[in-house]
C-alpha positions in Angstrom: 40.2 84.7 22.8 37.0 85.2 24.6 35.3 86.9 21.6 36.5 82.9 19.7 34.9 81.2 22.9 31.5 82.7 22.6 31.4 82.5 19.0 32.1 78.6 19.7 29.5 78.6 22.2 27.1 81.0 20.6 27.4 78.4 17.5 26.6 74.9 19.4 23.9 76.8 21.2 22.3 77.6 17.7 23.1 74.3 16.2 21.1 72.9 19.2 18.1 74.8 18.6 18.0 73.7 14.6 16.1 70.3 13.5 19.0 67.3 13.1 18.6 66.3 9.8 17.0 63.2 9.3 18.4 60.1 7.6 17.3 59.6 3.9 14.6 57.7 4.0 15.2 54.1 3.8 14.2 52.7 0.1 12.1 49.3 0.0 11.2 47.4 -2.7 7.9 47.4 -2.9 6.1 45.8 -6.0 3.9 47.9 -8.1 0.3 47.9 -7.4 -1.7 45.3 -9.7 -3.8 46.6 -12.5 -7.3 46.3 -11.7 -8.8 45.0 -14.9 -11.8 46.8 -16.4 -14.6 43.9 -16.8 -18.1 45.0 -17.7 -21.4 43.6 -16.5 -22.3 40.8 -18.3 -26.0 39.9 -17.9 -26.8 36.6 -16.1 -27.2 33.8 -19.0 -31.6 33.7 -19.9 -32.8 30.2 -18.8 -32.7 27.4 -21.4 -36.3 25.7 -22.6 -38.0 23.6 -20.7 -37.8 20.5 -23.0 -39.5 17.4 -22.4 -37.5 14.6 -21.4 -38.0 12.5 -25.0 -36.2 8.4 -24.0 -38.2 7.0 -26.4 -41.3 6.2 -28.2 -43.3 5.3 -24.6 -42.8 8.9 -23.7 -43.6 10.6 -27.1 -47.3 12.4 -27.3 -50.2 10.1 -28.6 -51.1 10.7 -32.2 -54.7 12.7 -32.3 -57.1 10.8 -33.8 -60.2 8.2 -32.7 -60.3 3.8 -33.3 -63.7 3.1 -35.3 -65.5 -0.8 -34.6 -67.5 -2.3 -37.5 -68.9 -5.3 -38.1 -70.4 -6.2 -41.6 -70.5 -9.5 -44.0 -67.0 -9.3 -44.9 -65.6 -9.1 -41.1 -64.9 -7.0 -38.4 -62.9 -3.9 -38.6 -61.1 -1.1 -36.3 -59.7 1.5 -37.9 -57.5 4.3 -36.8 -57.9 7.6 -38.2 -55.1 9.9 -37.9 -54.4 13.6 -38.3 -51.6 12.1 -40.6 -51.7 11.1 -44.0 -51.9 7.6 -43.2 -54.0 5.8 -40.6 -53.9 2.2 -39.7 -56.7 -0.6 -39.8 -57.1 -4.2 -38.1 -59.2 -6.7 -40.1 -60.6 -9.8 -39.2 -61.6 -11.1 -42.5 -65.3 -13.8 -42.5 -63.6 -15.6 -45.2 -60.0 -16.1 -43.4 -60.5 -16.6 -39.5 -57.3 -17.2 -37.7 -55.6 -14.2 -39.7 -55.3 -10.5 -39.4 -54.8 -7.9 -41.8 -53.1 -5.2 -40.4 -52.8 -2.1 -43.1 -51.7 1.3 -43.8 -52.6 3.9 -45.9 -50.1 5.2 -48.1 -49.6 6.9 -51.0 -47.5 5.8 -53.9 -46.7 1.9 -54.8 -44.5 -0.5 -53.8 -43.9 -2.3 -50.9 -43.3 -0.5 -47.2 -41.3 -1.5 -44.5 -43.3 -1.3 -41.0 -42.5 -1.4 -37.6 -44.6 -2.2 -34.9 -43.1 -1.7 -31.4 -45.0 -2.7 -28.0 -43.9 -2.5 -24.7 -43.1 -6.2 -24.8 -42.9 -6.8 -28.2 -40.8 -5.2 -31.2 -40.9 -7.0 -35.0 -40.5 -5.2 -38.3 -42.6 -6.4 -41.1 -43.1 -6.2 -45.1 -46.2 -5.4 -46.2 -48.2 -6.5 -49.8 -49.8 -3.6 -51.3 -53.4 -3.7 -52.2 -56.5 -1.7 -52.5 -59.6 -0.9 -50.3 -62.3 1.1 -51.1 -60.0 3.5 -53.4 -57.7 4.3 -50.9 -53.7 2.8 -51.5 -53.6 0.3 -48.6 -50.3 -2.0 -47.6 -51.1 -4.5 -45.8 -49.4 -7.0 -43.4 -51.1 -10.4 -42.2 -50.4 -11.8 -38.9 -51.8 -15.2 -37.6 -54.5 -14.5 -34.6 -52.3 -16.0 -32.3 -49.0 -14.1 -33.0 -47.9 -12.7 -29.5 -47.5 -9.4 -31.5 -51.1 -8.9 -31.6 -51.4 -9.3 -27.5 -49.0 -7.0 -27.3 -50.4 -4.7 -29.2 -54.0 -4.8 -27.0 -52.1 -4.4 -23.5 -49.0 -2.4 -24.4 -49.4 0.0 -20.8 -51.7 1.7 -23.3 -50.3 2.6 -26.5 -48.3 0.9 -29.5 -46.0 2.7 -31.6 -46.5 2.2 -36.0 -43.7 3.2 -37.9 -44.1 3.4 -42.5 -40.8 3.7 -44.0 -40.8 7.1 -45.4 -43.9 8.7 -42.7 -43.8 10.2 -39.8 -44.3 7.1 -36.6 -47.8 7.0 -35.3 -48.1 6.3 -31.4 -51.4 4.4 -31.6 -53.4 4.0 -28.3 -54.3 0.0 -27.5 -58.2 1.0 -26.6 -61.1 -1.5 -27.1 -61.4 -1.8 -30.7 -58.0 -3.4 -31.3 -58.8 -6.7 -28.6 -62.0 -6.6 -30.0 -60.8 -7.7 -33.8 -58.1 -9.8 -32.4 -60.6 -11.7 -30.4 -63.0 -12.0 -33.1 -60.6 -13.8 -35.4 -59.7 -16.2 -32.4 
């Protein structure tokens, strides 16, 4: 019986010296790591165009081109000459004070729609075709004391033509233009 005693004993003093056995680890739910997606460099967008800021006709660029006086037996005269194919002229006919002839050269026959616009004043007109000096001429009178006309000479500057069928010319009001208005006053 002592040789089953110290086997006992022997036995818990060994079972002492060995590791316990751990637990099973406990089991969590934990959720599954996200998916980083894959994104690739996109380049920073390239600056739009610096556009002007276009409201209206005020703020469109003047039409190149120079306002010629005359005076001779048959009137006075400023004409516009554009880098267009039309340009515009201003008569103050000897033989009809009180009137105006306002013209465009065109091409082709017929009648034209025009439209003067002012910064006071806007009025579209019919013009008469006729002929000048060769050149296809419509042309539009206006009594001398139409408010259109002053509004044409002091229009902050400029005045804007527009020809059914051409490009609008953005006429400035210099000199030349009062100076026919006032002669047929």
């Amino acid at each position: 019986m002592k040789a089953a005693l110290l086997f006992v004993v022997a036995s818990l003093a060994l079972a002492s010296c060995a590791p316990a056995a751990k637990a099973p680890p406990a089991t969590t739910a934990r959720a599954p790591a996200p998916r980083v997606p894959m994104i690739e460099a996109v380049p920073p967008p390239r600056p739009l165009p610096v556009m002007p800021l276009v409201t209206g006709w005020m703020d469109q660029p003047a039409t190149p081109g120079t306002w010629e006086y005359r005076r001779g037996p048959l009137g006075t005269i400023a004409t516009f000459a554009a880098d267009r194919p039309y340009g515009v002229v201003l008569v103050c006919p000897a033989d009809a004070p009180g009137l105006v002839l306002f013209g465009v050269s065109i091409s082709g026959p017929g009648e034209r729609g025009v439209h003067i616009r002012t910064e006071t004043a806007d009025r579209p007109l019919r013009t008469r075709p006729g002929t000048d000096t060769g050149a296809r001429m419509a042309m539009v009178e206006i009594a001398a004391n139409d408010p259109l006309l002053d509004a044409m000479a002091l229009s902050k500057g400029r005045f804007a033509v527009e020809v059914d069928g051409y490009a609008p010319l953005y006429l400035p009001s210099h000199a030349e233009v009062s100076r026919v208005i006032e002669d047929c006053r």
